[in-house]
Every structure is written in C-alpha cells, then in structure tokens.
N, C-alpha and C positions, 0 to 999 in steps of 0.2 A: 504494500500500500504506500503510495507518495505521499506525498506532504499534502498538495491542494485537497487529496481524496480524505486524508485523515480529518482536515479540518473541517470540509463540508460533511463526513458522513457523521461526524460528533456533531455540528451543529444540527443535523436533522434529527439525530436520537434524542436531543435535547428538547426539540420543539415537537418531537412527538408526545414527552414525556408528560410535556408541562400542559397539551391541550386537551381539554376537557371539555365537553356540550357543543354549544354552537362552535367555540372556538375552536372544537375537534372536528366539526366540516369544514369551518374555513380553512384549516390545514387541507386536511383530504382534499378540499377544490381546487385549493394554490399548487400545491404535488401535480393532481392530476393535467389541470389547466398545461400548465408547464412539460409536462410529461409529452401530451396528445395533443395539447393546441384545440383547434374546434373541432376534432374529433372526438372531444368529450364533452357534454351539453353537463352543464350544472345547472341544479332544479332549484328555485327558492321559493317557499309558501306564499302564493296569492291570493293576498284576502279571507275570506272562509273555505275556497278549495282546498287549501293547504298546499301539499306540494304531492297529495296524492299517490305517496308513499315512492317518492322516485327520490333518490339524495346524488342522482349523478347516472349517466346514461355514455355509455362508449358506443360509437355509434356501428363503428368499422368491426367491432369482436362482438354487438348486441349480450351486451351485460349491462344491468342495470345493478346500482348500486344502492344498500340501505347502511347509514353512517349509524355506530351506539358508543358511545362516548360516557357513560358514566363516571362520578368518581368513584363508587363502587358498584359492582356487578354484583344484582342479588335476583335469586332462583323466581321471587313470588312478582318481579316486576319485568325482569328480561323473558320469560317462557310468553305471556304474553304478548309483548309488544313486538317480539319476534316473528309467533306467530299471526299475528295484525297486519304487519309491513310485509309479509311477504302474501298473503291472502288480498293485501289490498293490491300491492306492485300488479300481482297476477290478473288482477280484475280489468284495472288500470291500463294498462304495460304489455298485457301477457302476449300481445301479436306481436309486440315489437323485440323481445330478449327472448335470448337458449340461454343465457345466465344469469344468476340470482349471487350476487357479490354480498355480503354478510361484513363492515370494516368494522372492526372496533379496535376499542384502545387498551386492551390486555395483555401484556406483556410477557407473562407466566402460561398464555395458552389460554383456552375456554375450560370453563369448567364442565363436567361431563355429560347436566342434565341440557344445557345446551348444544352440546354434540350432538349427542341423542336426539332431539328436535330438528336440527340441521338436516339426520339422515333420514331422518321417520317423512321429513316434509319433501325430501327428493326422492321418497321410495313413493310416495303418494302423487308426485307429478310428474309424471312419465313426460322424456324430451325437455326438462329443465333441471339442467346442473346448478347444483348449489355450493359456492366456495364461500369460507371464509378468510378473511384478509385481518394479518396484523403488522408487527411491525416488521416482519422480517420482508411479508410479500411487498409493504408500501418500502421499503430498501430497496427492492428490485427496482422497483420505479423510480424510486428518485435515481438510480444511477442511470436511467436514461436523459436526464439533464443533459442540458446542453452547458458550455462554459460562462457564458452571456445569462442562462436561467439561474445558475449557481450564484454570479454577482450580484445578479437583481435582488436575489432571496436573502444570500446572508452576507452579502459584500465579500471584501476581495480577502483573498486565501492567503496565509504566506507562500511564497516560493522557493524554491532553490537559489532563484537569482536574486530575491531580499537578501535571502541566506547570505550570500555570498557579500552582498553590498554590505549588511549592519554595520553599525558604531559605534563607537563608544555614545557619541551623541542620542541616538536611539536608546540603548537602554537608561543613559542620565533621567532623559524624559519620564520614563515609568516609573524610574524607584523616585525620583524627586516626588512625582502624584503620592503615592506610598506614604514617605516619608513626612509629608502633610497632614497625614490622618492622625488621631490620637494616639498614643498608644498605652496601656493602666501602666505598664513597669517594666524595667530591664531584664530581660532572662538571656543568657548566653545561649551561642547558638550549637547545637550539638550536632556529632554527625552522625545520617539516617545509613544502616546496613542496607544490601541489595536486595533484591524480590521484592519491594515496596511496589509494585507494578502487580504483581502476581498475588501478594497479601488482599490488596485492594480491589483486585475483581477489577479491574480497570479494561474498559476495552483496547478491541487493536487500534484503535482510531485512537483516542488516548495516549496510549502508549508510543503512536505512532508520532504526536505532539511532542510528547516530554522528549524524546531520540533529536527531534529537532532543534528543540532548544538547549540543548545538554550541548550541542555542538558549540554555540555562545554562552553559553553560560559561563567560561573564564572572562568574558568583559563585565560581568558582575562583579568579580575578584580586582579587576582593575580599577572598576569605580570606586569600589570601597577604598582601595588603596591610594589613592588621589583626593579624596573627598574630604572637607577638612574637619567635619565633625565625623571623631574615630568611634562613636556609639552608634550611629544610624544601621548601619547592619543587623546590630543586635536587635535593636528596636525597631527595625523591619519585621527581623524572625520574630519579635513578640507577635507583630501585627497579626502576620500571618499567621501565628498560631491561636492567636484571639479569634480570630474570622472563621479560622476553620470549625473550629470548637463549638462555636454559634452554628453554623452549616449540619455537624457530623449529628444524627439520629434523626435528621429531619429531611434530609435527601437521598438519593443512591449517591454512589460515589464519582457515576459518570457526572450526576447532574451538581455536584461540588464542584465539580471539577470547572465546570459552566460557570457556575457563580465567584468562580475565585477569580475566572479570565475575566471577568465582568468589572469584579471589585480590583482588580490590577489597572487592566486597561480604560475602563469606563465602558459607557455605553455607547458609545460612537462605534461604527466599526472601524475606521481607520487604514491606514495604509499596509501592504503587505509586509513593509520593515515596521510597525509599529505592532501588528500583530505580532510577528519572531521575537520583539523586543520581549513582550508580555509573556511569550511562551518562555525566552531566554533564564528571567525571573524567577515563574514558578518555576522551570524544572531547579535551577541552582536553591530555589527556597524547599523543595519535595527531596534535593537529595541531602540539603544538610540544616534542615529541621522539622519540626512534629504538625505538617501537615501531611495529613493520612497516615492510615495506620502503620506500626512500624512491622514488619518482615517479620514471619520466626522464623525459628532457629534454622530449619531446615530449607529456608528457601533464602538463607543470607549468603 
C-alpha cells in the first residue's frame, strides 16, 4: 500500500465510522455518486411519498439500494423495517432491479437473526438477489475513485515527492501549533518498545502513515535541538499524552488515531508537506511516548 492509498483508505474508514442516520446516506451517496457518476440515481423523500423505499438505484447493474444506519442494531426494530423496505422496494421498484442491496453500518458483520431474514426473503423471491453491503464491500468502491474524486472528498494526500521536499520549516509549523496548547505538567519523555502497531490493532492504512512519517521524524530531533526553550519537547509529550488519555475508551484506535491528526494539524486539510509534517510528529511522539498502548512483551 503507498502512501496516497494509506491516507485516503484511513480517511474513508474514519468517515464510515463516524456516520450514522441520515449522515450514513449522505456518505453512501457521496461514495456512490463518485464511484458511478449518473449511473447511480440517488432517491431523497418527496413530501409525503417519501422516497418509496428506494435509498439509491445503479442503473447499469439494476440494484436498488436500502441505507440502515443505526447507532445501534436491535432485533425488535431492524426485523421489521427490513422487512418493510424490501416488501415496499418490490412493490415500488420491482420491474426495474435483479438486486436488492441491504448497506449498513456494522462493522462486526450482521447479527444472525438478520441473516436469517436476508435469506428466508430471497428464498421467497424467486429472480431477486439479495446482498448485503458493509464496510468492506463500500472499500471496494471507494477504491474505484478517481484521483480528482479523492481530492475533492478528503483533500490532498501526502506524497513521496512532499516526502522528499519536507523541512525543517514544515514541521516548526506543527509542533509551534502544539506547543501553544496548555499543557497540566512536565512529564519526561520515555521510550515506547516495538509492536506498538500490532499491540494496537492498528490498521495497514495506519501503519502504512506512521512508516511514512518515521522516515522524518529525525527533523523533530533537530527542532528540539535548535529551539531555544529546552522543555517544549517534554511538554509536547505531556500534550500528547493528555489528549490521548481523553480519546482512549471512547474510540477504536483507528478513529484516535483521526482525532490526534486532527488535534496536531487542525482542521484544514492542508498541503501534502503539511500533512507529512503532522504524520512526521505523531509517529516521532507514538515511538517515544504513551500515546497508544504500549507493546508486550512478546511482540517488542
């Protein structure tokens, strides 16, 4: 995996992660939209027809899509409205799709009594396939992105050729932002063992970041060494270990990982050397202090 693909297929895990209800079809549309172009009709409720149980229509593979986005999946409200949306799609629809698209936002797979339904309702419609789509099949699509769709979506990637460009000036930029923030108190900064990547369930996309910033990360070592208050370092690593601490039990670890580049860089997306810079950062702050968990024994 290169570098562009690490940082786009992280930031799409990330905004799958985070969307939920309506926000989980405006994802699904914007993916699709991008994907197909007008060869995918996205449906949005008019008036009191609603939307007549269509959440998206591919025109050229006749599938018709129903979007379920909950924050959580429960048996006495999804058996229902599953079977609703696809009894209505059919009603509706049924000349026009051989396929009945099922997206949601489960991560861990469907739970069984939904399987179960899935196959009882394509044993019961003879000539209409029934898939279900999560995060793995909406993957497959976003990698038919184009370069131009990936810019528009999450702005620009770093490069091999930022890589090559960075500066010292560049990472000045980010740890000065940093070094700005409060921080409670000095803690020295200690050094993290290896398999911090593997400890952390971290993906390849991920891990695919931290490989690239690890490559700059000595112009961190050169900042500090230039830089004339000789505490900011430390009181970086406190930073970053405050931050994380707030983060850890309330995210997965990919989606810290989002929130760290967030709180490093801002919220801008920025230039492909300002992105490297931020990645340069965390990985030098992931390899030598107490953001993420530390490694055991067997995997240092």
């Amino acid at each position: 995996m290169n570098l562009q693909q690490a940082f786009y297929e992280h930031k799409f895990e990330i905004a799958f992660l985070r969307a939920r209800g309506d926000a989980f079809q405006d994802f699904f549309e914007r993916l699709m939209g991008f994907a197909y172009k007008a060869d995918f009709m996205a449906c949005r409720p008019w008036g009191n027809r609603g939307d007549r149980k269509n959440d998206g229509f591919l025109r050229s593979e006749r599938r018709l899509f129903q979007v379920y986005a909950p924050n959580e999946m429960k048996e006495s409200v999804a058996i229902p409205k599953i079977r609703e949306d696809f009894e209505g799609a059919r009603i509706h629809w049924g000349v026009y799709f051989d396929e009945w698209v099922f997206v949601h936002n489960g991560t861990d797979g469907l739970p069984p009594h939904v399987q179960k339904l899935i196959l009882e309702l394509e044993k019961a419609n003879t000539g209409i396939k029934l898939e279900t789509w999560g995060l793995e099949e909406l993957r497959l699509v976003f990698r038919r992105l184009s370069t131009d769709d990936l810019q528009l979506w999450f702005g620009f990637a770093p490069t091999d050729e930022a890589r090559a460009r960075l500066g010292f000036r560049d990472i000045q930029v980010v740890l000065e932002r940093i070094g700005e923030q409060a921080v409670p108190f000095v803690q020295p900064v200690r050094d993290v063992p290896m398999g911090k990547i593997k400890a952390n369930a971290l993906s390849e996309s991920v891990a695919a970041l931290l490989k690239a910033g690890m490559a700059k990360a000595p112009l961190v070592d050169e900042f500090y060494s230039r830089w004339h208050d000789a505490t900011l370092g430390e009181r970086i690593a406190q930073s970053f270990r405050t931050k994380y601490e707030s983060l850890r039990g309330r995210f997965s670890p990919n989606e810290i990982f989002a929130e760290l580049q967030v709180w490093v860089g801002g919220d801008d997306q920025g230039t492909p050397e300002h992105q490297l810079a931020v990645l340069a950062v965390m990985a030098y702050y992931f390899e030598s202090c107490d953001i993420f968990e530390e490694a055991r024994g067997d995997e240092s």
